[in-house]
Structures are given as C-alpha cells and as structure tokens.
matplotlib code that plots the C-alpha trace (Angstrom):
import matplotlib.pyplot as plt

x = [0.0, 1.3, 1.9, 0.2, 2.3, 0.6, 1.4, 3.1, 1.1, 3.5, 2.9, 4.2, 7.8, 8.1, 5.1, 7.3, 10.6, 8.4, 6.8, 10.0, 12.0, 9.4, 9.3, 13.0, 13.0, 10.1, 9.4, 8.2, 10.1, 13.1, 12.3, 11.5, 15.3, 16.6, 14.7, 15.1, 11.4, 8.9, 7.3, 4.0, 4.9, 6.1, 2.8, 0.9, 3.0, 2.0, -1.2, -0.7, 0.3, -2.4, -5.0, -3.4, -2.9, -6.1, -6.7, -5.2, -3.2, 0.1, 0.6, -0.5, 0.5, 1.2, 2.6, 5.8, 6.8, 5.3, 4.5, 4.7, 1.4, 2.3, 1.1, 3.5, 6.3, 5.6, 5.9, 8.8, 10.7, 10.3, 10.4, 14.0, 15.8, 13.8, 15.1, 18.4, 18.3, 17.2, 20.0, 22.6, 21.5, 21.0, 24.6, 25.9, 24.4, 25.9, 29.5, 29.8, 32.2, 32.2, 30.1, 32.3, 31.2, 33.6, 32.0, 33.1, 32.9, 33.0, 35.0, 36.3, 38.6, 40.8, 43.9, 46.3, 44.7, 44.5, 48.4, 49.9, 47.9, 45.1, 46.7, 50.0, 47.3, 45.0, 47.1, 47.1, 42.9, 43.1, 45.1, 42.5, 39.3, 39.9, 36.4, 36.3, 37.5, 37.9, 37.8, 38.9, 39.1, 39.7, 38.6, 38.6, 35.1, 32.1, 30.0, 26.8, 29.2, 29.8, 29.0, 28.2, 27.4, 29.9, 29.6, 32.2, 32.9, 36.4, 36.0, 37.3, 34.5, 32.1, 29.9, 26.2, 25.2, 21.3, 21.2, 24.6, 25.4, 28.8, 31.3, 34.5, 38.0, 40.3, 42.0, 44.8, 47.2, 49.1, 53.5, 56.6, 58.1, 61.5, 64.4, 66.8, 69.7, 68.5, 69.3, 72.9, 73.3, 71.3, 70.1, 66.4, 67.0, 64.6, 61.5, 63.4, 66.1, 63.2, 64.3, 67.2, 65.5, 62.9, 59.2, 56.4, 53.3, 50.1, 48.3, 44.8, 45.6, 47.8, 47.5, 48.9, 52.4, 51.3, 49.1, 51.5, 53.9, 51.3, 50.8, 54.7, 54.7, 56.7, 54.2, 56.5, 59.1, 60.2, 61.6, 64.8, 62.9, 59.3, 57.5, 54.2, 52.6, 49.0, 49.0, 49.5, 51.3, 54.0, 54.5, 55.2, 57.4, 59.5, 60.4, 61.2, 63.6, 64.9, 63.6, 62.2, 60.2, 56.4, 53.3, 52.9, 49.2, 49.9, 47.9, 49.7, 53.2, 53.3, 54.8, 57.4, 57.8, 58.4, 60.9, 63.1, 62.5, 60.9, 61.4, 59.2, 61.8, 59.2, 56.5, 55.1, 53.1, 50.9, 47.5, 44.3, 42.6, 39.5, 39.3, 38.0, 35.3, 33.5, 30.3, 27.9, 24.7, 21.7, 20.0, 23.5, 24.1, 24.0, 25.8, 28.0, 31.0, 31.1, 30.7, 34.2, 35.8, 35.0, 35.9, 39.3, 39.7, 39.0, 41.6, 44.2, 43.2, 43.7, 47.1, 48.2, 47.6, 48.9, 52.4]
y = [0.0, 3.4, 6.2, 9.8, 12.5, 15.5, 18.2, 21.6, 24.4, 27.0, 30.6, 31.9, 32.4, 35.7, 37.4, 35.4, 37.5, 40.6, 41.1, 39.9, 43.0, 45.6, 44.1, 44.4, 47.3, 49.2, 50.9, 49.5, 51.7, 50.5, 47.0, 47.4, 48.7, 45.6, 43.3, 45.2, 45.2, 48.0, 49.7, 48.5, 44.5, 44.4, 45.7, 43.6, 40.7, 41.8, 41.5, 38.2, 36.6, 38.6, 37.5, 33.9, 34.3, 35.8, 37.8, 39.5, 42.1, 42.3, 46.1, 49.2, 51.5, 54.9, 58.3, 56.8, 53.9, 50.8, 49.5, 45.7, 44.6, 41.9, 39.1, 40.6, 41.1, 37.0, 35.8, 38.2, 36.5, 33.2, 34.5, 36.3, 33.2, 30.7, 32.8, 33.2, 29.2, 28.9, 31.4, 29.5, 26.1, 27.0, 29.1, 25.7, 23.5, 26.1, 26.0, 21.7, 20.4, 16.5, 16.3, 17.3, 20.1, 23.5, 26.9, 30.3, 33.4, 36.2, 39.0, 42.4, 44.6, 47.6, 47.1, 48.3, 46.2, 42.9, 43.3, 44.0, 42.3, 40.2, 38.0, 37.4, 35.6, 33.6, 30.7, 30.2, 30.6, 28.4, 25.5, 25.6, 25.6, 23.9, 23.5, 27.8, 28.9, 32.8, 34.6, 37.8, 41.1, 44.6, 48.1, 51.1, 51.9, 52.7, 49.7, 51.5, 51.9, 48.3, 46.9, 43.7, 42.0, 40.5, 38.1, 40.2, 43.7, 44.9, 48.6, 51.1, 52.0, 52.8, 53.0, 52.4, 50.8, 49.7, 46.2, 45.2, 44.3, 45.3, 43.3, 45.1, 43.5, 45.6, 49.3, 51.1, 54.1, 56.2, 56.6, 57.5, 54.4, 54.3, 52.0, 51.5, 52.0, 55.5, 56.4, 55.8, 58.9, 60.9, 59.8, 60.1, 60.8, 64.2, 65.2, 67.8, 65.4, 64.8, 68.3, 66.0, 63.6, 62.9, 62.7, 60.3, 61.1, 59.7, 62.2, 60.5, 61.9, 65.1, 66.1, 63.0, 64.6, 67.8, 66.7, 64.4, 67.5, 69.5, 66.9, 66.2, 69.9, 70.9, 72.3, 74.5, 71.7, 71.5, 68.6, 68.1, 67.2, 65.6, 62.6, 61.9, 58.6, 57.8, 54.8, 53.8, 51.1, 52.4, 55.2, 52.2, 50.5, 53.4, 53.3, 50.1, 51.1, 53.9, 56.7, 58.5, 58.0, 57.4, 57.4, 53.8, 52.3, 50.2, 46.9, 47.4, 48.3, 45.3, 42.4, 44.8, 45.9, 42.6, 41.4, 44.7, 46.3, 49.0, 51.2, 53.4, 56.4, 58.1, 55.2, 57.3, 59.9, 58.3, 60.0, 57.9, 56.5, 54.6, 50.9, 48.0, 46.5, 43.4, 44.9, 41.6, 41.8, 41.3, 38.2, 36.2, 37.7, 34.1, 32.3, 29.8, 30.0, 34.2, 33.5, 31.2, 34.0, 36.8, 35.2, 34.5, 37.8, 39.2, 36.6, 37.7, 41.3, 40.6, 38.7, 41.9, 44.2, 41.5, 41.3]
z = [0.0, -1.3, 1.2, 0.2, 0.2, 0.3, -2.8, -1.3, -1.1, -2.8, -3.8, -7.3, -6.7, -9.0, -6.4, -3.3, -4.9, -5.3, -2.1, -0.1, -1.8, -1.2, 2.6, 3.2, 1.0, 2.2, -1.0, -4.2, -6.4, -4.7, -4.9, -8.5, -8.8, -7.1, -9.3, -12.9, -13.3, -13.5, -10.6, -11.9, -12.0, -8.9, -7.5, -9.8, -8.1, -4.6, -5.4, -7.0, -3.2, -1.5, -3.7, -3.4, 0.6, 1.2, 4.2, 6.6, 4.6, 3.8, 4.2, 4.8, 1.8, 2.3, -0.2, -0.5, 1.7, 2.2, 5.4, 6.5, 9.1, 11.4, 9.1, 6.6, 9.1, 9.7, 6.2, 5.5, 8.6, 6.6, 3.0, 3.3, 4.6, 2.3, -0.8, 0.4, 0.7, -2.6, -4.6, -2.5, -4.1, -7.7, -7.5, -5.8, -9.1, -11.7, -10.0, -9.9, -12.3, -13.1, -10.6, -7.8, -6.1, -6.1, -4.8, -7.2, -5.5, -7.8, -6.1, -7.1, -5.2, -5.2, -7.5, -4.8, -2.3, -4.4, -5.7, -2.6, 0.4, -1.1, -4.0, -1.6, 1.2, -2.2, -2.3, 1.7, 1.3, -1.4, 1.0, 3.7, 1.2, -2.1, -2.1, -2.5, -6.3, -5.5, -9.3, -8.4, -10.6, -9.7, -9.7, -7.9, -9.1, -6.3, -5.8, -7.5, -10.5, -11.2, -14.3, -13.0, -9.9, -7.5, -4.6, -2.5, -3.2, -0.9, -0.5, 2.0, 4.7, 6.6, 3.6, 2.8, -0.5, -1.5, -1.3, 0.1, 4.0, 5.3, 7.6, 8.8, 7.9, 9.3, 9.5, 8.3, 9.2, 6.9, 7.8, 5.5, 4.2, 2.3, 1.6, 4.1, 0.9, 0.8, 4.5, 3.8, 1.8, 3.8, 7.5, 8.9, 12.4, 12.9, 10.6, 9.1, 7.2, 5.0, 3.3, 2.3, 0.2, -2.7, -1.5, -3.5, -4.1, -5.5, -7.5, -5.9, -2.6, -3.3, 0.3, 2.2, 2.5, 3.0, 6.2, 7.5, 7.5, 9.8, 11.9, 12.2, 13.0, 10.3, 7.5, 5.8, 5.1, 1.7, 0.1, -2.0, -4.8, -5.4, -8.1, -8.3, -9.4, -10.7, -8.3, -4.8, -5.5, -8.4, -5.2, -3.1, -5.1, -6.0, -2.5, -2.5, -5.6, -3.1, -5.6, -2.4, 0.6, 0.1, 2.2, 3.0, 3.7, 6.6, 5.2, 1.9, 3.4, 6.1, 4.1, 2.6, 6.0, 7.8, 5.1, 5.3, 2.1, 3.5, 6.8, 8.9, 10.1, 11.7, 13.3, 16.2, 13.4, 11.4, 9.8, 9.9, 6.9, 6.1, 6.5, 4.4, 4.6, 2.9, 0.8, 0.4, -1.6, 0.8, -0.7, -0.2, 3.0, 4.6, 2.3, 4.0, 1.7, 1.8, 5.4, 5.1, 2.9, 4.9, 8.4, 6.3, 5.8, 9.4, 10.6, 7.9, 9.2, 13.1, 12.2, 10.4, 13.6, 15.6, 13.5]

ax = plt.figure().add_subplot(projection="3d")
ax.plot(x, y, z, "-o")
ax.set_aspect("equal")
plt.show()
C-alpha cells in the first residue's frame, strides 16, 4: 500500500521575490530597482500573493513607503531566509564540475589592495578551502558603478550601499616608508632630514604629505625634490627602488615591512585612513561560503595588527 504524500502548497515564486524585496525594501520603487522590473509589475505581483494568501493584509500602503502589518512582518521573517536558501542552491548547481562540487565566489577589489595584500594571502585561502575557487578582478570603481554583480565587493569604509550588507576587515594608518639603501646617503634621524630627500606622491591623494607635515609639526618643510605617481602602489614600489620616501598604507606596506624592504623612520606619526570593509549583496548575506571567505579575511586582518 502506497503512502500519500501531500502536494506543497507554494505561492508563485516571481510574487514570493516581489513582495520579499518591497518588505525588506520598504518601498516599491526601490524594490522594483533591485529586481530590474517596473514599478507596476512588482505591485501587480503583490497582489498576485495577497490575492493567493487571502486575508489578513500584507501592508499598509502609504505616499511613499510601504509598510509591513504583522502578518506581513511574519511571512517576511520566513520568505528572506527561504530565498536566500534557494539562490545558494542554484549558485551551488551552476558551479559543480564533473560532478564534484567547487563553490566560485565572484570578487572584485581595489587594484592596490589585491596586488599587494590580497593575492600574496590567495594561495594560503586556497590550501584551507579547495572546495572555494575565488575569481577575483579589480577596480577602484564605487560599488553603484559596477558593471556587473559580485559576490564580495572589498572597499574602504564605513559605507552604505542599497542592497549590500557590510562586515569590517580591518583598518589602516598612513606613515613615511623608504628603503633602508636611501638612508645611507642621507640619515632620517629628525623630521626635518626629509628636506634632504625625494618625496612620493600619489596624485589620488595630493594632500597626504602635505598633512603628514602639519601633523609632524613641520608644515613648511620642503623637500629636495618631489614625483608623483597615478597609483599607490608604483609610489610604493618606487620606494622600495629607493627613488624617495612614500606614504605607505599600513595593510599594503606590512609584508614589505616585515621582510626589510621597507622602513618606517618616523613610526610614532601616522594619519588615519578609512578601513576595508566586505560589501555583500543582501539576498546572499547568509551564504556559507562568503561567510568562510569573509571570516578568512577578518583573521588575515587581526594577524596583520597582531604582526
């Protein structure tokens, strides 16, 4: 005798997508963004699943916002997580090869960042979690300027984005760096040496020296000579040449740092700078395998301050 298994009661997933955006949202304009639809189809969806739910209502609609009634609030606190469940199995089945299962996060960072700290650490990340395939690509575009979408998105921070969820990695300070080969033609022993030697610059940030200076106490310093790079890390590496003595990133500066290609003359007068910090879209904010990556990175972080 054949046991019954009762049919699932599902609701049309497009109205399930629809209403779960405009609920975590709170705005259907806004959730119309997220999902590249009109405004008009994603109310027509709403009232798809409250025609298909029946009573009680699923909002209270107001000029501009939308607001959630406690039935809503319920089914949002299972919709979100359901969804969430569901974009982390179908990204699971497009990533297996042969059969054997291999996760791709799709990540995009700064191009400093990723030449000097990040693609030094991928082949460590890559021993503890073969399982993980990290296809990384660069660009020092704002997150609302990508041309595409990302898993991870490594920006500096605090920052708010629509539709992305933030974790901290870790911060950074900003110090003179320079080859110890320069200091044997001319010695940094006082702030005021540096009117002996060339200073680096990146033409992002024309005001790095210039504040460092002030808050050295010496703003009218002038240097023996000046250069000034498009990039933070051709500035950094012409002091690792010895053309001059850079403003070094701290992050970017450590490795260079602990293996003696660089020196910090003057390590008590540093100027703060903004941190990074892991931008994750919303809908994969619970993700396992981000979850791996990202903890990764925090440890790599606290192992840099520790160092």
């Amino acid at each position: 005798m054949s046991t019954f298994v009762p049919r699932r009661s599902l609701p049309p997933l497009n109205a399930v997508r629809a209403f779960e955006a405009a609920a975590r949202l709170g705005s259907l304009k806004e959730a119309a963004v997220e999902l590249s639809v009109t405004h008009g189809a994603v109310s027509q969806q709403i009232r798809l699943l409250e025609d298909w739910l029946g009573a009680p209502a699923l909002f209270r609609r107001s000029v501009r916002r939308v607001v959630l009634t406690p039935a809503g609030a319920a089914l949002l606190t299972e919709f979100g997580p359901a969804l969430d469940r569901i974009s982390a199995a179908v990204q699971q089945h497009r990533t297996r090869r042969d059969d054997a299962p291999s996760i791709v996060l799709h990540v995009n960072a700064l191009a400093t960042f990723s030449l000097r700290w990040l693609l030094r650490r991928m082949g460590a990340f890559r021993a503890e979690h073969p399982d993980i395939e990290v296809r990384l690509s660069t660009s020092n575009e704002t997150i609302d300027a990508l041309a595409e979408s990302f898993d991870v998105v490594i920006r500096g921070g605090p920052d708010t984005f629509p539709g992305y969820t933030s974790r901290f990695l870790f911060g950074e300070r900003r110090l003179p760096v320079c080859s110890p080969t320069i200091l044997d033609r001319a010695p940094l022993t006082d702030i005021r040496d540096l009117s002996q030697h060339t200073l680096l610059h990146v033409s992002s940030m024309a005001r790095l020296w210039r504040d460092w200076l002030a808050e050295a106490g010496q703003p009218a310093l002038r240097p023996e000579a000046s250069l000034t790079f498009d990039h933070f890390y051709l500035t950094i590496q012409a002091a690792i040449d010895g053309l001059g003595v850079a403003m070094g990133p701290t992050a970017l500066v450590a490795d260079d740092l602990a293996a003696g290609r660089l020196m910090t003359p003057f390590p008590d007068i540093s100027l703060s700078a903004r941190s990074y910090f892991a931008y994750l879209p919303e809908a994969r904010r619970t993700d396992p395998h981000i979850a791996v990556f990202c903890d990764w990175l925090e440890q790599q972080g606290r192992d840099l301050v520790r160092s």
